[in-house]
C-alpha positions as CSV (number, residue, x, y, z in Angstrom):
1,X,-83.6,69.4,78.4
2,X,-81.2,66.5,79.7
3,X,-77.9,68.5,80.3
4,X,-74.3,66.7,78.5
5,X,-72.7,64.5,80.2
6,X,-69.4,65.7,81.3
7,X,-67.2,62.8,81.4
8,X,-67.9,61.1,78.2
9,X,-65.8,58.0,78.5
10,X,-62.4,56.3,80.6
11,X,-60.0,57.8,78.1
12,X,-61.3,61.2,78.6
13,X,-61.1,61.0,82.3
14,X,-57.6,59.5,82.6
15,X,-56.4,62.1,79.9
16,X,-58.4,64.9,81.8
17,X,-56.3,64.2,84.6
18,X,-53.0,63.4,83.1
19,X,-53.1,66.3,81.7
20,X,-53.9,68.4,84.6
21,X,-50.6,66.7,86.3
22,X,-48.0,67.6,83.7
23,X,-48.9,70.8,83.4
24,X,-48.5,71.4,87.1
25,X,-45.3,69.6,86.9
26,X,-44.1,72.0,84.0
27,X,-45.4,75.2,85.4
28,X,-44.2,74.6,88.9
29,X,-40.5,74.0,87.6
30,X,-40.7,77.0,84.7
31,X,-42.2,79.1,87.6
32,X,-39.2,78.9,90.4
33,X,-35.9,79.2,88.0
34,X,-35.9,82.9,89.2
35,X,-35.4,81.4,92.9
36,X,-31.9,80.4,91.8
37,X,-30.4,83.5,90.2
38,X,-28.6,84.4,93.8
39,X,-26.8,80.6,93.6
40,X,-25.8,80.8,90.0
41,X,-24.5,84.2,90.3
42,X,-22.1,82.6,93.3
43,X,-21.2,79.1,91.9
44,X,-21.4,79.2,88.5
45,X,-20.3,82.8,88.0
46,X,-23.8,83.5,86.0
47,X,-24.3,87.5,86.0
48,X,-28.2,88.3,86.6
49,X,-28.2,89.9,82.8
50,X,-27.1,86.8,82.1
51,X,-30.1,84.7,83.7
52,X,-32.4,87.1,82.5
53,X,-31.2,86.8,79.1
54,X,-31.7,82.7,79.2
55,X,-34.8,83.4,80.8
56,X,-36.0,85.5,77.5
57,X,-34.8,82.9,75.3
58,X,-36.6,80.3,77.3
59,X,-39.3,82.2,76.5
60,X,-38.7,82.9,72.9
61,X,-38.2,79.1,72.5
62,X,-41.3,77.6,73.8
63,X,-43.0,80.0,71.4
64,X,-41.8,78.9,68.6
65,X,-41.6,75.7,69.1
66,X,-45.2,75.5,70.7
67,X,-46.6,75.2,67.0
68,X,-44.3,72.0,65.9
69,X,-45.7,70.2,68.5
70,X,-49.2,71.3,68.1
71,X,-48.0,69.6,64.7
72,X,-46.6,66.5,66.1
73,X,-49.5,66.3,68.3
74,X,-52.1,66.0,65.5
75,X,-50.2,64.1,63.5
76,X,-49.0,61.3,65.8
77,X,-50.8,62.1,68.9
78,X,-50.4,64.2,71.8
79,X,-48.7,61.8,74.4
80,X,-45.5,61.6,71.6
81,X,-45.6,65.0,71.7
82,X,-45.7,65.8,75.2
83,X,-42.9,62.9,75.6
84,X,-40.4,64.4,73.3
85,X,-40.8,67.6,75.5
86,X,-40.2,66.3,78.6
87,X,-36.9,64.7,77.4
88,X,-35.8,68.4,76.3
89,X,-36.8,69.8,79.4
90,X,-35.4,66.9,81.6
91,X,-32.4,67.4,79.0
92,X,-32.0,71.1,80.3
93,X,-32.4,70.8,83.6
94,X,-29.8,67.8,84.0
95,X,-26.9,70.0,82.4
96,X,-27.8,73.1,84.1
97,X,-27.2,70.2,87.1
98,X,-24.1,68.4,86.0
99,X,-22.6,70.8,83.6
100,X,-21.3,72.1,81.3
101,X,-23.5,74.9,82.7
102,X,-21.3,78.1,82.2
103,X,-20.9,80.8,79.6
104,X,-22.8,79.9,76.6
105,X,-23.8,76.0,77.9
106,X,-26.0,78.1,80.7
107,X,-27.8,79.7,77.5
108,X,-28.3,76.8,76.3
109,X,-29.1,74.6,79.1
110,X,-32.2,77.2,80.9
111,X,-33.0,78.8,77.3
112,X,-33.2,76.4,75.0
113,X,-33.7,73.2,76.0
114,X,-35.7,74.1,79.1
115,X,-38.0,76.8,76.4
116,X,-38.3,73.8,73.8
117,X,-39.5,71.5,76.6
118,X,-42.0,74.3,78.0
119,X,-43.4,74.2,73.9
120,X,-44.5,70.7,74.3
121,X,-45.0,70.4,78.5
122,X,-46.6,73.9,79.4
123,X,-50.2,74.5,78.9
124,X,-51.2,74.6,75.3
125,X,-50.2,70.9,73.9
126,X,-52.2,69.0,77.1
127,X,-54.9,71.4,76.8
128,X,-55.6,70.9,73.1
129,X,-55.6,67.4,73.8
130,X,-58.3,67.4,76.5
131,X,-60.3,69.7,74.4
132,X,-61.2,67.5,72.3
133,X,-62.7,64.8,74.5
134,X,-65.3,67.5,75.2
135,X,-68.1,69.0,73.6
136,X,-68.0,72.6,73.2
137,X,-71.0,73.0,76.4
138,X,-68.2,71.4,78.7
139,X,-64.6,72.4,77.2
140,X,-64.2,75.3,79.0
141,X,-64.9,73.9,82.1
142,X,-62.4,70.9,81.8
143,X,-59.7,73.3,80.4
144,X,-60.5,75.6,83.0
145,X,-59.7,72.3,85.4
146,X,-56.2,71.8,83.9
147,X,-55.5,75.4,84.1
148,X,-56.3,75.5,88.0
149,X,-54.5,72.3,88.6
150,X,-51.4,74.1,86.8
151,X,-52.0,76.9,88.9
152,X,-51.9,74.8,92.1
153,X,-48.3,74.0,91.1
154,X,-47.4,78.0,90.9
155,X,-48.5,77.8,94.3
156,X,-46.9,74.7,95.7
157,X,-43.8,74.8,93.6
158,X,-42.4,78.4,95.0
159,X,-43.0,77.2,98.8
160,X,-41.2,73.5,98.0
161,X,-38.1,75.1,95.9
162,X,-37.5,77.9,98.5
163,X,-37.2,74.8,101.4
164,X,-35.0,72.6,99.3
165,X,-33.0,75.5,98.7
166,X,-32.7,76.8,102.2
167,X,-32.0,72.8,103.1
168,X,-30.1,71.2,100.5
169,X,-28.8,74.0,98.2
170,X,-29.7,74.4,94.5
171,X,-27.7,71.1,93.0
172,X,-30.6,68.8,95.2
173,X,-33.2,70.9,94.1
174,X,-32.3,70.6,90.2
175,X,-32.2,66.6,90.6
176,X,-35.4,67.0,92.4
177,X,-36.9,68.7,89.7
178,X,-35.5,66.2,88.0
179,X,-37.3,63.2,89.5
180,X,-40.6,65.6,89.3
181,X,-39.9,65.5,85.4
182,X,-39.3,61.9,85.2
183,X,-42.8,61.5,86.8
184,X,-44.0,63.6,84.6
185,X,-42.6,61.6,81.5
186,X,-44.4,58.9,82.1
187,X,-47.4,60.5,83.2
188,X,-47.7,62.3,79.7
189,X,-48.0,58.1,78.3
190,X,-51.2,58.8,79.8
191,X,-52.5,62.1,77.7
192,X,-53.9,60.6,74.5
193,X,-55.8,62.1,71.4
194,X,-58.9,60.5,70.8
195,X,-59.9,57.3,68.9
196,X,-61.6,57.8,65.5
197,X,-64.5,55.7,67.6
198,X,-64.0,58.2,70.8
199,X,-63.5,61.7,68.7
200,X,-66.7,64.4,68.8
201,X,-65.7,66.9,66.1
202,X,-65.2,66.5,62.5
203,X,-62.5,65.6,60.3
204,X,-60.9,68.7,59.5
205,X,-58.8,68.7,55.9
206,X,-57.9,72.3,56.7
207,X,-54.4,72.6,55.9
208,X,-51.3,75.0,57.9
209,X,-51.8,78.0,55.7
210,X,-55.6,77.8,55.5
211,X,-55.9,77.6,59.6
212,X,-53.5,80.5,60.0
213,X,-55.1,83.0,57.3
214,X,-58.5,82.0,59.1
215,X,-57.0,82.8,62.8
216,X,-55.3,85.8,62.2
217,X,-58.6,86.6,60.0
218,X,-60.6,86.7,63.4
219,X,-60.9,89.7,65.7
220,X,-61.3,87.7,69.0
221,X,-57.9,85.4,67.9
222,X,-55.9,89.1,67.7
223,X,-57.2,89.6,71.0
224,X,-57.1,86.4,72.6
225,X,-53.2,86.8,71.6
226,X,-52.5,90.1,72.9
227,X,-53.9,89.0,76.2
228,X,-51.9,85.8,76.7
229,X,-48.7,88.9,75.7
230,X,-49.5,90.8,78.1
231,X,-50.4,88.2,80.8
232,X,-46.5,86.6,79.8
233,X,-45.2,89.8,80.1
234,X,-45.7,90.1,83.0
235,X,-45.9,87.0,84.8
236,X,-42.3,85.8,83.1
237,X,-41.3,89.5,84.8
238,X,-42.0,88.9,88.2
239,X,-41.3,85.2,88.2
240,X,-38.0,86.3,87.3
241,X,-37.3,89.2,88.4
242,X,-38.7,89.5,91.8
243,X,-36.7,87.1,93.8
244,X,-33.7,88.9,93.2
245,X,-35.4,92.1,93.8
246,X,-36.6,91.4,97.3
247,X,-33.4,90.4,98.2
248,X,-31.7,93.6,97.0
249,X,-34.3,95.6,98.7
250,X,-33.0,93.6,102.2
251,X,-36.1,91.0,102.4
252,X,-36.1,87.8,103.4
253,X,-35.9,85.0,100.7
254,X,-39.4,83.6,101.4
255,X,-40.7,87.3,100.6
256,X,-40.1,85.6,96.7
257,X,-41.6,82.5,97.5
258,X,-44.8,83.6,98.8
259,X,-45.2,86.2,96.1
260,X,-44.6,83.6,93.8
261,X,-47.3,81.1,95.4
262,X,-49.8,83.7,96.1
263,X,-49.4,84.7,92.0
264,X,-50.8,80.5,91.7
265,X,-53.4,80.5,94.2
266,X,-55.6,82.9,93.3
267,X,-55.5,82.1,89.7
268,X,-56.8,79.0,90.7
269,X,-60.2,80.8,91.8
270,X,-59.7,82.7,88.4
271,X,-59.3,79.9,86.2
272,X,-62.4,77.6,87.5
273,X,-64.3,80.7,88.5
274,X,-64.0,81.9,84.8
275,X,-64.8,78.1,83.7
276,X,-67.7,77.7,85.3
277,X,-69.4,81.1,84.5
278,X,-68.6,80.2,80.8
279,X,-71.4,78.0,80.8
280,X,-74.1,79.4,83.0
281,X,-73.8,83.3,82.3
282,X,-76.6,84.1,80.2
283,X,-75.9,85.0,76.5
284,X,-78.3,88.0,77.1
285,X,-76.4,91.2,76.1
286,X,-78.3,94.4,76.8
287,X,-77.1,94.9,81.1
288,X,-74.1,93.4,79.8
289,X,-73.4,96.2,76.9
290,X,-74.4,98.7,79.0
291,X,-72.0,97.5,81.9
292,X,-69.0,98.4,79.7
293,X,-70.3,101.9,79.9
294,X,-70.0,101.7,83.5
295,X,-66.4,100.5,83.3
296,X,-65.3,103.1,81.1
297,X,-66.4,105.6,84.4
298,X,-64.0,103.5,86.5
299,X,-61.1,103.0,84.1
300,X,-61.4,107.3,84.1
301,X,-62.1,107.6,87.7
302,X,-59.1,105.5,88.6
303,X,-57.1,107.2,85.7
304,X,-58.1,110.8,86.6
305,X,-57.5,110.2,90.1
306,X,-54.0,108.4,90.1
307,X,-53.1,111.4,87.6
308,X,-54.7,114.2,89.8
309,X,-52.7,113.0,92.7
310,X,-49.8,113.4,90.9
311,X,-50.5,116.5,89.6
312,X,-50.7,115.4,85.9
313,X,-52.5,118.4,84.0
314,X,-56.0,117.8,83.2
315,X,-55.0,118.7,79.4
316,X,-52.9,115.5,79.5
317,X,-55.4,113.3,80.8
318,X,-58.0,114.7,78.4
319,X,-56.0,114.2,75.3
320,X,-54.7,110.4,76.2
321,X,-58.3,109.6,77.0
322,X,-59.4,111.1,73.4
323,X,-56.9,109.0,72.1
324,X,-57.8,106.1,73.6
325,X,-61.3,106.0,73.0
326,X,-60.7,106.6,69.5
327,X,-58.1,103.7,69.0
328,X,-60.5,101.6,71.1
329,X,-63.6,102.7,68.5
330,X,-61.8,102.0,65.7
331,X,-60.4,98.4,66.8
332,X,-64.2,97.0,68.0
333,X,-66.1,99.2,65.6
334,X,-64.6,99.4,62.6
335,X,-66.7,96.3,60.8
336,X,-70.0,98.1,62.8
337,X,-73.0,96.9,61.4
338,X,-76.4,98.4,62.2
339,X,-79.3,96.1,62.4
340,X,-81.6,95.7,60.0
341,X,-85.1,97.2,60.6
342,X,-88.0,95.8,62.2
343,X,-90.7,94.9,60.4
344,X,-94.0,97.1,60.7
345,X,-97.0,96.9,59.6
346,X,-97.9,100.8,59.8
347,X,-98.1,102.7,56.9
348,X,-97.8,105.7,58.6
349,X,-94.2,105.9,61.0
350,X,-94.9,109.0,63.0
351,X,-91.5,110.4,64.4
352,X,-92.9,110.8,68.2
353,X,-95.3,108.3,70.0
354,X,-97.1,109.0,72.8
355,X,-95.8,107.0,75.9
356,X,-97.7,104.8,77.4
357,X,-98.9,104.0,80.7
358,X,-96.3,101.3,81.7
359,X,-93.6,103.6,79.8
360,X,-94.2,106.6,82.0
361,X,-93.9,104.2,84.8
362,X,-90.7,103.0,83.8
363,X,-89.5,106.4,83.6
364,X,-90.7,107.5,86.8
365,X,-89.3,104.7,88.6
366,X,-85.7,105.1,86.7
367,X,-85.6,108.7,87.3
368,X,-84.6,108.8,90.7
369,X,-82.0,106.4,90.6
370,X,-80.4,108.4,87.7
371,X,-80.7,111.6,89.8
372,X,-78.5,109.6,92.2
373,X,-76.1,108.2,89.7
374,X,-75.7,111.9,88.4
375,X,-74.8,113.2,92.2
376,X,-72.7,110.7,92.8
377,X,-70.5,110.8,89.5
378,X,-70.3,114.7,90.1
379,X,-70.8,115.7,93.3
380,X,-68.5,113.0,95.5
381,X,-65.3,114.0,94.6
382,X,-66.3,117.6,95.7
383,X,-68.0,116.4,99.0
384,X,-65.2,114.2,100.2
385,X,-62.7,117.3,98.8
386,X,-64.4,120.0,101.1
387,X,-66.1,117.8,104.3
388,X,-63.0,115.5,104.5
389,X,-59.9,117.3,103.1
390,X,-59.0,114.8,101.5
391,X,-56.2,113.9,98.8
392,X,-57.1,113.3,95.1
393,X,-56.3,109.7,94.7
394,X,-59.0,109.0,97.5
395,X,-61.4,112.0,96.2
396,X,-61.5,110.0,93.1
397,X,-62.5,106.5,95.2
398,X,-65.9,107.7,95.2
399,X,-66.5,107.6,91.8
400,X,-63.9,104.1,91.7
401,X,-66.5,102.6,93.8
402,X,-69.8,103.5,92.0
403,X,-68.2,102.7,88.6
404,X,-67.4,99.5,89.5
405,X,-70.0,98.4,91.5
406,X,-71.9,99.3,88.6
407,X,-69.9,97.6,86.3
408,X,-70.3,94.0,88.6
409,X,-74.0,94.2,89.0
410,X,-74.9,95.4,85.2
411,X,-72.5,92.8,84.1
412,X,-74.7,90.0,85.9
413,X,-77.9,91.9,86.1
414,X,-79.5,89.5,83.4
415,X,-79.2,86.0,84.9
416,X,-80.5,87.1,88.1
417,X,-83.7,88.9,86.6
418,X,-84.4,85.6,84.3
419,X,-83.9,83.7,88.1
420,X,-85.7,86.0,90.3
421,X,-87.8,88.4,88.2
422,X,-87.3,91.8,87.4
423,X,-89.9,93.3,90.2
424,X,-87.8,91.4,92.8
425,X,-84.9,92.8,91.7
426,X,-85.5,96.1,91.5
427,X,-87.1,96.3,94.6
428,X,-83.4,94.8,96.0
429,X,-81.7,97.6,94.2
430,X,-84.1,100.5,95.4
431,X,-83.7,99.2,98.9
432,X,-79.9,99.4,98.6
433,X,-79.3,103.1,97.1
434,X,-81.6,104.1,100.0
435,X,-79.3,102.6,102.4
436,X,-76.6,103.9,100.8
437,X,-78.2,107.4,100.6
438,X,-78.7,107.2,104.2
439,X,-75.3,106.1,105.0
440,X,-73.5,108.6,103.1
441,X,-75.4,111.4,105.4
442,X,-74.0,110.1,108.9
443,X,-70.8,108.6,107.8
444,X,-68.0,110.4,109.7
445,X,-64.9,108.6,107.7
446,X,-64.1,109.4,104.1
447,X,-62.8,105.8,103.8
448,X,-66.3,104.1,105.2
449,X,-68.0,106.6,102.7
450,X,-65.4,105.2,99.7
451,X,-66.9,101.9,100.5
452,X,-70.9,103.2,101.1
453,X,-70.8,104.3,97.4
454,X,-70.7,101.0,96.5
């Protein structure tokens, strides 16, 4: 089968890239406004309750204003929208340069106008766009390629600021954001919504009301949400937060900025990592399903350990887990519906078979590893508690490890059976508990046998 091609035409190209460009523009400004909390506080009398408070209402603004131009977007195209954006943002970054940026002003200045500049600039508006110059093999790849190029400018942006700032002070730094924006301005010219001629998906008559009832209808849009919550939470709290923090806790300034930058490098792996398995991950489910299982040993393992180290009473942990798992139950299995049943042609259903050969196989060949499993779920906590003395927290690395390891390879297991076979792998996999087995006998460090479990 002849795979898509990914680039379809010049104007998804040039928008695929334009795109990419503003949104590393907007994110590496909105990412460093933490970096000048120490300098506002001294010049412009701005109290750090104060910058935090702008900082929320930056927040709160591109929010709500992220909607009207997904609006504005669709209904005169995205480069208007993603204009009008940049001149609120470039807006709020020029008083917050030349005043009035006191007292209420400041509010103003970083909270709204920057916040309504992020709802047009900042991720979602260019993304949208892009999207649909793609099919839906290929648009999480070429999202994923503007969210890494965004990334890059967390990374750069921290590391830049905190020079200009040690150099030239925080006044040079705001007109060169300034110039950054103006680039970006124009560059956003460049991020246009399909032609009719160009488009690849449907006219869609679907009005406002209709596409919210139908979002907020779907499980995985709840979820999707609460996960971009959380992952603002906290990276608005250390972006804001942690510059002044290292600095009370008598660090040097660059501590921020390479905190900062690290935060946008490795979500560049994340982002085209998590792209690119989109589309070549198997849809197979049954390792996968059963990999979840194995996560729910390390999330308790981790959980049991942090709270055994701190003496947490085993009632405690027993009840929040018995909470937990029944909230999670009830969220992913409350519209549970078994399968139907297979068709069979026997009359007669007898309630126990006899196994066949290749079954009884099977089960020889599993039992062993399972023997294993067992051991090392209940027997390596106690074995690195009485032969290494050790604390809880790493006691409960054993199981950490296993669990998680677990968790990886079940997680994949699927692709690589379809690639290689399943004789091949499970020869691989045999070969490797009896390493480990053999390890775990001579290994004279509790940390090295921590990391044989795996």
């Amino acid at each position: 089968m002849k795979s898509e091609k990914f680039i379809r035409n010049r104007t998804a190209l040039i928008t695929l890239i334009a795109a990419s460009l503003v949104v590393l523009i907007s994110l590496g400004v909105r990412q460093t406004f933490g970096m000048f909390f120490m300098d506002f506080r001294d010049d412009l009398g701005i109290s750090l309750t104060q910058s935090g408070l702008s900082v929320g209402l930056q927040m709160l603004m591109w929010g709500l204003t992220g909607p009207i131009f997904r609006a504005i977007a669709d209904k005169y195209g995205g480069h208007k929208a993603i204009a009008l954006a940049f001149i609120f943002f470039i807006a709020g970054v020029y008083f917050l340069y030349a005043g009035p940026n006191t007292g209420i002003f400041f509010q103003i200045d970083l909270g709204v106008l920057v916040g309504i500049g992020l709802g047009g600039t900042a991720i979602s508006i260019p993304m949208s766009v892009v999207g649909k110059h793609f099919p839906l093999s290929n648009r999480t790849i070429a999202m994923s390629i503007v969210t890494a190029v965004g990334s890059f400018g967390y990374f750069l942006s921290p590391i830049l600021t905190e020079y200009s700032l040690t150099e030239n002070g925080w006044q040079i730094t705001l007109v060169a954001f300034l110039i950054a924006l103006s680039i970006g301005l124009v560059i956003s010219f460049f991020v246009r919504s399909p032609s009719l001629e160009q488009t690849i998906e449907a006219p869609n008559t679907q009005t406002t009301t209709e596409a919210v009832k139908e979002a907020f209808g779907s499980k995985s849009y709840i979820l999707l949400v609460s996960g971009f919550f959380v992952c603002g939470f906290h990276i608005t709290l250390v972006g804001t937060h942690v510059p002044t923090y290292v600095i009370d806790r008598g660090l040097e300034s660059w501590t921020a900025a390479a905190i900062l930058s690290l935060i946008g490098l490795f979500n560049i792996f994340g982002s085209l990592t998590s792209g690119y398995l989109s589309t070549k991950i198997s849809k197979k489910i049954m390792n996968r399903s059963h990999s979840f299982w194995s996560l729910g040993f390390f999330c308790s393992g981790l959980t049991g350990a942090l709270f055994s180290q701190m003496k947490v009473s085993p009632l405690v942990n027993f009840s929040l887990s018995l909470f937990l798992g029944t909230f999670l139950t009830i969220l992913f299995c409350s519209k549970y519906k078994p399968a139907d049943k297979r068709p069979n042609s026997s009359v007669n259903n007898s309630l126990f078979v006899k196994p066949t050969k290749a079954v009884m196989a099977l089960v020889v060949l599993t039992l062993s590893p399972m023997l294993l499993e067992s051991a090392s779920i209940d027997w390596s906590v106690i074995y690195m508690r009485d032969i290494f003395f050790t604390p809880p927290f790493i006691n409960g690395m054993a199981i950490v490890m296993v669990a998680l390891t677990q968790f990886s390879v079940r997680y994949y297991a699927d692709q690589y059976v379809e690639i290689y076979g399943s004789e091949k792998v499970s020869k691989i996999s045999v070969v490797a508990m009896l390493i480990g087995v053999v390890s775990v006998c001579f290994s004279n460090s509790p940390y090295l046998l921590s990391l044989i479990h795996i």
